[in-house]
MIVOTOR-242034 format. One record per residue: residue in three letters; x, z, y negated of N, C-alpha, C, O in turn; residue number from 1. Coordinates in steps of 0.1 Angstrom, whole numbers, plus 2048, in hexadecimal, padded with zeros to 3 digits. Layout:
BEGIN
aa; n.px; n.pz; n.py; ca.px; ca.pz; ca.py; c.px; c.pz; c.py; o.px; o.pz; o.py; i
ala; X; Z; Y; X; Z; Y; X; Z; Y; X; Z; Y; NUM
...
This chain:
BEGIN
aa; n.px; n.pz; n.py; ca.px; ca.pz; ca.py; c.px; c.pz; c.py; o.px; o.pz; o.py; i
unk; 405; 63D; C57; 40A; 630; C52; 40C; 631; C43; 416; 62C; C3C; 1
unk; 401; 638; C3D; 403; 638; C2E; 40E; 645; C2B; 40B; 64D; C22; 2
unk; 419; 646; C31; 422; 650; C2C; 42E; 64D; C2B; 432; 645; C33; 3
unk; 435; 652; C22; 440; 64B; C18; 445; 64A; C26; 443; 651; C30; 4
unk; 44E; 63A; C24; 456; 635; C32; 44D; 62F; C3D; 451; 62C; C48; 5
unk; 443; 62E; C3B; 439; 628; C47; 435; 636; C53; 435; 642; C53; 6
unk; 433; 628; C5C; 42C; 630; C65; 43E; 63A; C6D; 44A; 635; C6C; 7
unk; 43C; 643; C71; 449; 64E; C76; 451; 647; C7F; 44B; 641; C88; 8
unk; 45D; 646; C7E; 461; 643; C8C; 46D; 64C; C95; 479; 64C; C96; 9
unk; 462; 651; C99; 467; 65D; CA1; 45E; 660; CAC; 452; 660; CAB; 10
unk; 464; 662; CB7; 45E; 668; CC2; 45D; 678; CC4; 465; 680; CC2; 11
unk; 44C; 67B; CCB; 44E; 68C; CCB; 448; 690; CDB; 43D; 68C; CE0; 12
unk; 450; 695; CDF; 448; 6A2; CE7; 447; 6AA; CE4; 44F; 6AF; CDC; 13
unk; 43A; 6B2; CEB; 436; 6C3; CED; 434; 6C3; CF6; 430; 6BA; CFD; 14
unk; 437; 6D3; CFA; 431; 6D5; D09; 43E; 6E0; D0F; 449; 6E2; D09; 15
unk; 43C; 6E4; D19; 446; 6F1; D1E; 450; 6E6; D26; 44D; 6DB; D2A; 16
unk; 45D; 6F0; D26; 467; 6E6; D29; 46D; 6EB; D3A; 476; 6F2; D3E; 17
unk; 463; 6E3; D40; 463; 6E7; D51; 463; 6DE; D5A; 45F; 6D3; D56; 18
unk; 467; 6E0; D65; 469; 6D3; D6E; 45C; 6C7; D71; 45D; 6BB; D74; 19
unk; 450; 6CE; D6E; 444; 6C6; D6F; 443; 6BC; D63; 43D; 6B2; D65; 20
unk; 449; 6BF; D57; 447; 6B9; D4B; 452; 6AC; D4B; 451; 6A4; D42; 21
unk; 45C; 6AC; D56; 467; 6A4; D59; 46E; 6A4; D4D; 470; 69B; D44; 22
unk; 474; 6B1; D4D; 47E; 6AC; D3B; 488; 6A4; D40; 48D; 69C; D37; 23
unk; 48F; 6A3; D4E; 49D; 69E; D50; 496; 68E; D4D; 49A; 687; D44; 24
unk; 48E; 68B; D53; 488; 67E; D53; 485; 679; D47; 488; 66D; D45; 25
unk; 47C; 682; D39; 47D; 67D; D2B; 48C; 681; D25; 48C; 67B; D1B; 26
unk; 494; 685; D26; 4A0; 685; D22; 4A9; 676; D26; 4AD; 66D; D1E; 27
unk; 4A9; 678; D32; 4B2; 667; D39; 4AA; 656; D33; 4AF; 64B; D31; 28
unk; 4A0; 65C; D31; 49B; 64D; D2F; 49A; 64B; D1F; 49B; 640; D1A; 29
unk; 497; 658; D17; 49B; 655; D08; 4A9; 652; D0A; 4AD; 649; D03; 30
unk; 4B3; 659; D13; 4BF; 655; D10; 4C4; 646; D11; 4CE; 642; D0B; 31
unk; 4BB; 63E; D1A; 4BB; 630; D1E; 4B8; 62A; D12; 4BE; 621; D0D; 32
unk; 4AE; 630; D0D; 4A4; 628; D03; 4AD; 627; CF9; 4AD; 61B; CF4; 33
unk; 4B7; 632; CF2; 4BF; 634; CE9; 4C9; 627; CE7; 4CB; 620; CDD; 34
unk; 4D0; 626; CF4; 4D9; 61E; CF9; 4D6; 611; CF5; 4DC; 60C; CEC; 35
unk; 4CD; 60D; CFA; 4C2; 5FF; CF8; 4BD; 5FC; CEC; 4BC; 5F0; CE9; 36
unk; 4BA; 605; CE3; 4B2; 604; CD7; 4BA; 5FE; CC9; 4C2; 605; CC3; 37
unk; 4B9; 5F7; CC6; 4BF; 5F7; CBB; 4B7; 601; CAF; 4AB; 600; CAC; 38
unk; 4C3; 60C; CAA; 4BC; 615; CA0; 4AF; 619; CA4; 4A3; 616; CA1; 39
unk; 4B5; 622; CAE; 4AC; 62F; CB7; 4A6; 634; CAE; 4AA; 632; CA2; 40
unk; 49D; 63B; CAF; 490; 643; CAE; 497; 654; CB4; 49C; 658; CBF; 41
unk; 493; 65A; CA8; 494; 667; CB1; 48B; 66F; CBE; 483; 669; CC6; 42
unk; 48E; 679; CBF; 483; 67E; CC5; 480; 68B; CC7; 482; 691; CD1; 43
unk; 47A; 68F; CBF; 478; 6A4; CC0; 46F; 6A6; CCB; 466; 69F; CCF; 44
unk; 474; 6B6; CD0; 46C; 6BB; CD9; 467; 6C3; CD7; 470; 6C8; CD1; 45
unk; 45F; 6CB; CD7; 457; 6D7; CD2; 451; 6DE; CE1; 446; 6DA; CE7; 46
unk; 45C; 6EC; CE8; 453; 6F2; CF0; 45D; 6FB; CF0; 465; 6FE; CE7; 47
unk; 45B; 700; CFB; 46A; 70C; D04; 469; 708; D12; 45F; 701; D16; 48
unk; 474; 70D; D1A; 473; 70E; D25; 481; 70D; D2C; 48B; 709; D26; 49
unk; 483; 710; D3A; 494; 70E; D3C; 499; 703; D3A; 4A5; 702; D3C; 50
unk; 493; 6FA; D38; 49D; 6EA; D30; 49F; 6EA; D25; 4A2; 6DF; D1F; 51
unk; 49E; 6F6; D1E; 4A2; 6F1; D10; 4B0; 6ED; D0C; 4B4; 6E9; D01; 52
unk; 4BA; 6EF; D1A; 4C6; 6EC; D11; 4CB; 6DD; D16; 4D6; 6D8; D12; 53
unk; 4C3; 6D7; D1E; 4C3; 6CC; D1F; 4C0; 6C2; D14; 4C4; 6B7; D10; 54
unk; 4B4; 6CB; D0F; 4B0; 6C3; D05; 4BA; 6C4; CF6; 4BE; 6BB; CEE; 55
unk; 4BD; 6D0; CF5; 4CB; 6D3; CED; 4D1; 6CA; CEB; 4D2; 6C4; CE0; 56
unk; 4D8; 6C6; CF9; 4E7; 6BB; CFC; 4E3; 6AF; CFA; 4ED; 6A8; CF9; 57
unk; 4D6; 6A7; CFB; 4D9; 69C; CF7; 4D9; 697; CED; 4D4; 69D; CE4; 58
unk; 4DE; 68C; CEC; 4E0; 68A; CDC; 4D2; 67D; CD5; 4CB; 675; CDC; 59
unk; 4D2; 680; CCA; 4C5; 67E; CC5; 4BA; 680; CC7; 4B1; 677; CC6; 60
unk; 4B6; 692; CCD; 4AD; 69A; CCF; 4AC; 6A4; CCA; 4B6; 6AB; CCB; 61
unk; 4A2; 6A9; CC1; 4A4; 6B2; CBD; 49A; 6BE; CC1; 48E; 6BA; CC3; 62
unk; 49B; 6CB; CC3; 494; 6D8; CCA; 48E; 6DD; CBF; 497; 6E3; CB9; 63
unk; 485; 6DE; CB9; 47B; 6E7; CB2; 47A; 6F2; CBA; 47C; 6FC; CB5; 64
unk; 478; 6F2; CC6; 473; 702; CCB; 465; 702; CCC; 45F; 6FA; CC5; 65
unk; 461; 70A; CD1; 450; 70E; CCE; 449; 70D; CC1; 44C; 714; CB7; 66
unk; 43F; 704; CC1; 438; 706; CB5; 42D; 70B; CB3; 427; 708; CBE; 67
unk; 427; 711; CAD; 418; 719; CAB; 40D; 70E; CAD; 410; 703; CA8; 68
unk; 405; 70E; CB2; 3FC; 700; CB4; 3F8; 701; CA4; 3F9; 6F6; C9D; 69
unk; 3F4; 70E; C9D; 3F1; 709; C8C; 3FC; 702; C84; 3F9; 6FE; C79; 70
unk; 405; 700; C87; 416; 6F9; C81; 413; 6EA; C85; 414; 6E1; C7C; 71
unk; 40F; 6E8; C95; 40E; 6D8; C9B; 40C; 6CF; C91; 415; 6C7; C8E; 72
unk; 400; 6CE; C8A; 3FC; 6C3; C82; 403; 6C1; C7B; 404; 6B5; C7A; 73
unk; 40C; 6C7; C73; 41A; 6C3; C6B; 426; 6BD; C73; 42F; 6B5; C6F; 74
unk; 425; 6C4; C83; 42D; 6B9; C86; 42D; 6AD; C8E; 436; 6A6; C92; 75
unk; 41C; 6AC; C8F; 417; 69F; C94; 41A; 694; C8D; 420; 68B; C91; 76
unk; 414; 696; C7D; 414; 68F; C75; 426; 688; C74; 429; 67C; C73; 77
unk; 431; 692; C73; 43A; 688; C73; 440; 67C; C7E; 44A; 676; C7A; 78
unk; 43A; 678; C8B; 43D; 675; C95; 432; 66B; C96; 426; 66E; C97; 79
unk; 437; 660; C97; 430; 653; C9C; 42D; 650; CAB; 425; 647; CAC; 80
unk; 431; 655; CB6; 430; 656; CC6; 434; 65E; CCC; 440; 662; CCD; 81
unk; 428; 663; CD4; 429; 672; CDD; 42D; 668; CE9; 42A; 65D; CEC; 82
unk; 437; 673; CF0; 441; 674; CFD; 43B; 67B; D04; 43A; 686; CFE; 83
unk; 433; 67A; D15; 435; 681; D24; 439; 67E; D28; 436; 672; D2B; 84
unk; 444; 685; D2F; 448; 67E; D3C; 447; 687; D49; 451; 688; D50; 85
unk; 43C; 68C; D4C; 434; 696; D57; 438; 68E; D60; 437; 681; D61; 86
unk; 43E; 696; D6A; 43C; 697; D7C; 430; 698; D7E; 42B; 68E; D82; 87
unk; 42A; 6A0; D7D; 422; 6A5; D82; 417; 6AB; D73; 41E; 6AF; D69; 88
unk; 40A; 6AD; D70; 402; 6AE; D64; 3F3; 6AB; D66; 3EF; 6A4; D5C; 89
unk; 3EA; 6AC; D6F; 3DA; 6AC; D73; 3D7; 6A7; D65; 3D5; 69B; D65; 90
unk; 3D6; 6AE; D59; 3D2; 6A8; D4C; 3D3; 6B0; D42; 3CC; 6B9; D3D; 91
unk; 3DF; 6AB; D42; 3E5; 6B5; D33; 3DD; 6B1; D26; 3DB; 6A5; D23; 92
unk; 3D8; 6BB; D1D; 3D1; 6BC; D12; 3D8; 6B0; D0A; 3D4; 6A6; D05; 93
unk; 3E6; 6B9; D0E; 3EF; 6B4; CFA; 3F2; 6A0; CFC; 3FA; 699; CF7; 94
unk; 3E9; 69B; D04; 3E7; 689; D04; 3D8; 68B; CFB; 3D9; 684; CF0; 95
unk; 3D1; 68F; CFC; 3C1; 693; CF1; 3C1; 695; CE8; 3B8; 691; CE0; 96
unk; 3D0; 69E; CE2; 3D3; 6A5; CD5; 3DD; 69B; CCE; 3DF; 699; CC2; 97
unk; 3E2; 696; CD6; 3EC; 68A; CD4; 3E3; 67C; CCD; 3E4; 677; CC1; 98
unk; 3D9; 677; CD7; 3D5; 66E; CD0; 3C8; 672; CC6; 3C2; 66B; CBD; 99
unk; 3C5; 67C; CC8; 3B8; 684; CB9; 3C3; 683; CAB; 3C0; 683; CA0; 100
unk; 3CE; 683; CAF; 3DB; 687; CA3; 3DE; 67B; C9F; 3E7; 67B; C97; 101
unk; 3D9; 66D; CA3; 3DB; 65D; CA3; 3E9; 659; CA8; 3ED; 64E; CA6; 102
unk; 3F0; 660; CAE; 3FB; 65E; CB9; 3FB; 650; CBF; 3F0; 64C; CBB; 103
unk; 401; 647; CC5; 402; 641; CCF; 40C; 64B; CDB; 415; 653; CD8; 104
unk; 409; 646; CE5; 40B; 64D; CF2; 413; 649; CFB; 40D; 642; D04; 105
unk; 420; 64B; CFD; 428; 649; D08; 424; 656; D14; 423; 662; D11; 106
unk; 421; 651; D1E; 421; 65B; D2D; 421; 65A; D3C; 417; 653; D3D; 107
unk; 425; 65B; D46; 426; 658; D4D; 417; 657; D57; 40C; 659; D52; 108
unk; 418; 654; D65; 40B; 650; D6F; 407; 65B; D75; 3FE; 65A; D7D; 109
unk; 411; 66B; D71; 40E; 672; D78; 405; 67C; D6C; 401; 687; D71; 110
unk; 403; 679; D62; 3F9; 67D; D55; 3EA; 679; D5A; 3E4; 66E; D5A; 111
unk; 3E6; 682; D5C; 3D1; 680; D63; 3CC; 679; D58; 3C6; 66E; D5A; 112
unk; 3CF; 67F; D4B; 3C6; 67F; D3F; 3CA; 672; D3E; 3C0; 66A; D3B; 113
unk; 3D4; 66C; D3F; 3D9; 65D; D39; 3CE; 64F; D3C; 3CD; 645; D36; 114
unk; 3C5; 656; D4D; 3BD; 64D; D50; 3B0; 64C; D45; 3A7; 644; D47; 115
unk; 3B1; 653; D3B; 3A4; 654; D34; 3AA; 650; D26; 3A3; 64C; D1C; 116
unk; 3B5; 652; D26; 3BB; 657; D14; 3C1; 64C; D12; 3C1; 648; D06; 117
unk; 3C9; 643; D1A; 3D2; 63E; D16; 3D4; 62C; D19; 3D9; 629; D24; 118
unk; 3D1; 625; D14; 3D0; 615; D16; 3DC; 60B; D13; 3DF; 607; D07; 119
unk; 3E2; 609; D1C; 3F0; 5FF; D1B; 3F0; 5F6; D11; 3EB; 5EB; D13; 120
unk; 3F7; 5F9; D05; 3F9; 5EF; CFB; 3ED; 5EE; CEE; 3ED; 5E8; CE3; 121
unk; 3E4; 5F6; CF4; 3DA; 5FD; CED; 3DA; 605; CDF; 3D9; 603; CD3; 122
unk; 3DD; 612; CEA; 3E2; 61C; CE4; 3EE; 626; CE6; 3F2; 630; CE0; 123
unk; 3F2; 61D; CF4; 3FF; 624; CF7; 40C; 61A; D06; 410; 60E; D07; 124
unk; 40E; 625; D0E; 416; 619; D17; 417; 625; D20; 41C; 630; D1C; 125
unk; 412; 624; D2D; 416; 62E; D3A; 421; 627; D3F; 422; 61B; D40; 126
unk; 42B; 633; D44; 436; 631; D4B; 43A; 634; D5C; 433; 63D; D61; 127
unk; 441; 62E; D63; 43F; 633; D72; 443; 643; D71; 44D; 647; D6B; 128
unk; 43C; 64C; D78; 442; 659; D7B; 44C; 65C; D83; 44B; 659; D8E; 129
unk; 459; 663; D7E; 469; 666; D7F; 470; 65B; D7C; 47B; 65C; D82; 130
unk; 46E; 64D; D72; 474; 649; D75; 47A; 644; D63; 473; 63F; D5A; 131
unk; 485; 647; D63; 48C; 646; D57; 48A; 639; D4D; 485; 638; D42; 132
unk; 492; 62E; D59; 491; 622; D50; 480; 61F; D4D; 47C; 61A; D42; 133
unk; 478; 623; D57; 46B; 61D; D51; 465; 626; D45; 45C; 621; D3D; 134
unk; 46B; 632; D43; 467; 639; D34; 46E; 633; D2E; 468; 62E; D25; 135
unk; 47E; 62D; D2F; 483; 626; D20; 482; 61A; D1C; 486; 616; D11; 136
unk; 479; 60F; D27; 473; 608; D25; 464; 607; D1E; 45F; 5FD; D1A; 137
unk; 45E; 615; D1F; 455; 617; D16; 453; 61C; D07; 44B; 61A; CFE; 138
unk; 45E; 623; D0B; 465; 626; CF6; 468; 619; CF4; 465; 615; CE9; 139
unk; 46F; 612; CFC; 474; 601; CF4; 46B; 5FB; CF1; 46D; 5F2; CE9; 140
unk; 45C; 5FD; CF6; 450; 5F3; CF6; 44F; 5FB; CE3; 453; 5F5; CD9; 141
unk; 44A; 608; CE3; 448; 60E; CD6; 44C; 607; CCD; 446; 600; CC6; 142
unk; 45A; 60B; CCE; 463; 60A; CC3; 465; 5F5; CBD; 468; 5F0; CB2; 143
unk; 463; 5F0; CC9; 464; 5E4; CC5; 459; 5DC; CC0; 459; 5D2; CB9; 144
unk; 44B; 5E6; CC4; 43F; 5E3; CBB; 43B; 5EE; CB4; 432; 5F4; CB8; 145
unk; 443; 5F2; CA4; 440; 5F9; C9F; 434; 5F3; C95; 42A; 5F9; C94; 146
unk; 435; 5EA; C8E; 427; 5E5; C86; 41F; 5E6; C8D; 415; 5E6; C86; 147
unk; 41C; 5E8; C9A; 40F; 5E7; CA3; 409; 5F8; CA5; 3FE; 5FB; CA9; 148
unk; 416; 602; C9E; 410; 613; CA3; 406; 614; C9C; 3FB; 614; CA2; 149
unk; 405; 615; C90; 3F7; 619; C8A; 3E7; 612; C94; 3DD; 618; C98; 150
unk; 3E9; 605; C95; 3DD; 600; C98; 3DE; 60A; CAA; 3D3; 609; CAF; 151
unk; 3E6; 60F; CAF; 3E6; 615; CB8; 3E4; 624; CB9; 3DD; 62B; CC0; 152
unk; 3EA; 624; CB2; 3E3; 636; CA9; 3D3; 637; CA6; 3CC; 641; CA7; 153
unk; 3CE; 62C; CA1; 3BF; 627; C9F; 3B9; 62D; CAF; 3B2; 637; CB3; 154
unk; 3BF; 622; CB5; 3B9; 623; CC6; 3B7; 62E; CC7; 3AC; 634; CC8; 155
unk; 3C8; 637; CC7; 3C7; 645; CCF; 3BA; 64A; CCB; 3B2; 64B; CD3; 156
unk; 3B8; 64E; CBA; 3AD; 653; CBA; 3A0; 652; CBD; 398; 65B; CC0; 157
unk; 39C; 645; CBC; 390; 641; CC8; 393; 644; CD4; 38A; 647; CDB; 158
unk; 39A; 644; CD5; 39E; 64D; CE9; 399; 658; CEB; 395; 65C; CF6; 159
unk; 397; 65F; CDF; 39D; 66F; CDD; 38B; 675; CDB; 384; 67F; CDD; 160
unk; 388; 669; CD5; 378; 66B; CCB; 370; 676; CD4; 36C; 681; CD0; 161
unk; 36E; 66F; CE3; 362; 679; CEC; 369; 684; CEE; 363; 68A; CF7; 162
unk; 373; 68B; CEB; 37B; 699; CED; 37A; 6A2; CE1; 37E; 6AD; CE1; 163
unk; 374; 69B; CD5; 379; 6A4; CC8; 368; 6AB; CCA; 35E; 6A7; CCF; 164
unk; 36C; 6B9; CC3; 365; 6C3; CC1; 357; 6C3; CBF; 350; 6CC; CC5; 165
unk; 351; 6B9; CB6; 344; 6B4; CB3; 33E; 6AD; CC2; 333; 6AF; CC7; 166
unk; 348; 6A5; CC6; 343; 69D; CD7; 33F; 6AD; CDF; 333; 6AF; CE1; 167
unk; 344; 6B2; CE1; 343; 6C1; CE8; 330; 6C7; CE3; 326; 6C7; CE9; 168
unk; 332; 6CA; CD9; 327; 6CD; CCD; 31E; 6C9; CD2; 317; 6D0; CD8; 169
unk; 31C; 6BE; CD2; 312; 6B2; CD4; 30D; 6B6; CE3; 302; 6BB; CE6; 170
unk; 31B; 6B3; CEE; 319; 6B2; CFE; 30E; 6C3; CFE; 304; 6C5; D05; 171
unk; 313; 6CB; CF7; 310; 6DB; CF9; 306; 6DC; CF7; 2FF; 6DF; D01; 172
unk; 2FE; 6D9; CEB; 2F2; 6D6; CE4; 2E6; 6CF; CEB; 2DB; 6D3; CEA; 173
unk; 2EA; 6C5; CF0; 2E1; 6BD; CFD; 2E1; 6C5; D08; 2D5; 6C7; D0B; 174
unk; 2E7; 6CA; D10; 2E8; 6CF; D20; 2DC; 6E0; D1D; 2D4; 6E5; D25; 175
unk; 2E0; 6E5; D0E; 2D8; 6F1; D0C; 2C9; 6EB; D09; 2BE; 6ED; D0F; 176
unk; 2CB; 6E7; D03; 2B9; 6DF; CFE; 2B3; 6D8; D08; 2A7; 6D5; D07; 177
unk; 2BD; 6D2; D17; 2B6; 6CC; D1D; 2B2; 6D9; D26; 2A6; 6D8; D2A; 178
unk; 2B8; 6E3; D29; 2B5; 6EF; D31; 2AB; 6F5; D29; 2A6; 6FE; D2F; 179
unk; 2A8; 6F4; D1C; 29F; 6FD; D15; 291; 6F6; D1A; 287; 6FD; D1E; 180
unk; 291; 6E9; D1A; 284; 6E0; D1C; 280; 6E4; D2C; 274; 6E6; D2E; 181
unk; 28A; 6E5; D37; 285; 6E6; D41; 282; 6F5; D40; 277; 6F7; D45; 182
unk; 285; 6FF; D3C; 283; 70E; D41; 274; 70B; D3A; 26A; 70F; D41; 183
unk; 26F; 703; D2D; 260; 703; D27; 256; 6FB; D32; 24A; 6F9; D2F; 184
């Protein structure tokens, strides 16, 4: 929020570019969203995979390609709301890294992790799985409450709190010491 221009307004995915990740499905529905929007929001993608040239051809997407996960934080930081639109996804990380990065979160019901990470209007907005208009009705919810991303980005990272590295530390530290006390 405190960076020249406010909070970003841009949309980002990461993630490999394959049928489970539904790119035809985030491509159609930003394309909806575009349509609809007055003064769209972009939206970069960051992975590889055989859809990249889908992602190529549409217009106001742009392909970074693979990024080094040490690069990510520079390109978190430009991007106001992370994009899934998973078919299919048990619990993908990059919703954890998304809101530890103060993200707000667009994703769909077929995201596992979303049941823990992600709170409707919260910190983010779940979408129906395969289904276009309900992703560009969820970029429209974004984009039309942008004064509201920061205090949403707030959320994400309280979402995120019991997954960061010290929570780990902690859980590790207890389970060893509790097994040290019983072996004494």
């Amino acid at each position: 929020a405190s960076q020249p221009g406010g909070w970003p307004r841009k949309f980002l995915y990461t993630g490999r570019y394959v049928d489970d990740k539904a790119i035809d499905v985030l491509l159609e529905g930003y394309t909806q969203y575009r349509k609809s929007a007055r003064d769209p929001w972009p939206l970069t993608c960051c992975g590889k995979g055989p859809h990249a040239s889908m992602i190529t051809a549409t217009p106001g997407v742009e392909d970074r390609g693979f990024v080094q996960p040490t690069d990510l934080p520079d390109v978190l930081i430009e991007h106001g709301v992370f994009v899934l639109a998973s078919r299919f996804d048990p619990w993908p990380l990059v919703i954890v890294e998304s809101c530890a990065a103060g993200l707000p979160i667009v994703c769909t019901e077929a995201c596992g992790s979303r049941v823990e990470l992600v709170r409707s209007s919260f910190n983010g907005a779940t979408c129906e799985t395969d289904n276009p208009a309900s992703l560009a009705h969820a970029l429209r919810f974004m984009h039309n409450n942008y004064d509201r991303l920061p205090a949403m980005g707030a959320g994400s990272r309280a979402m995120a709190e019991p997954y960061s590295a010290q929570m780990w530390v902690d859980r590790w530290s207890t389970v060893f010491n509790e097994l040290m006390e019983k072996k004494r």
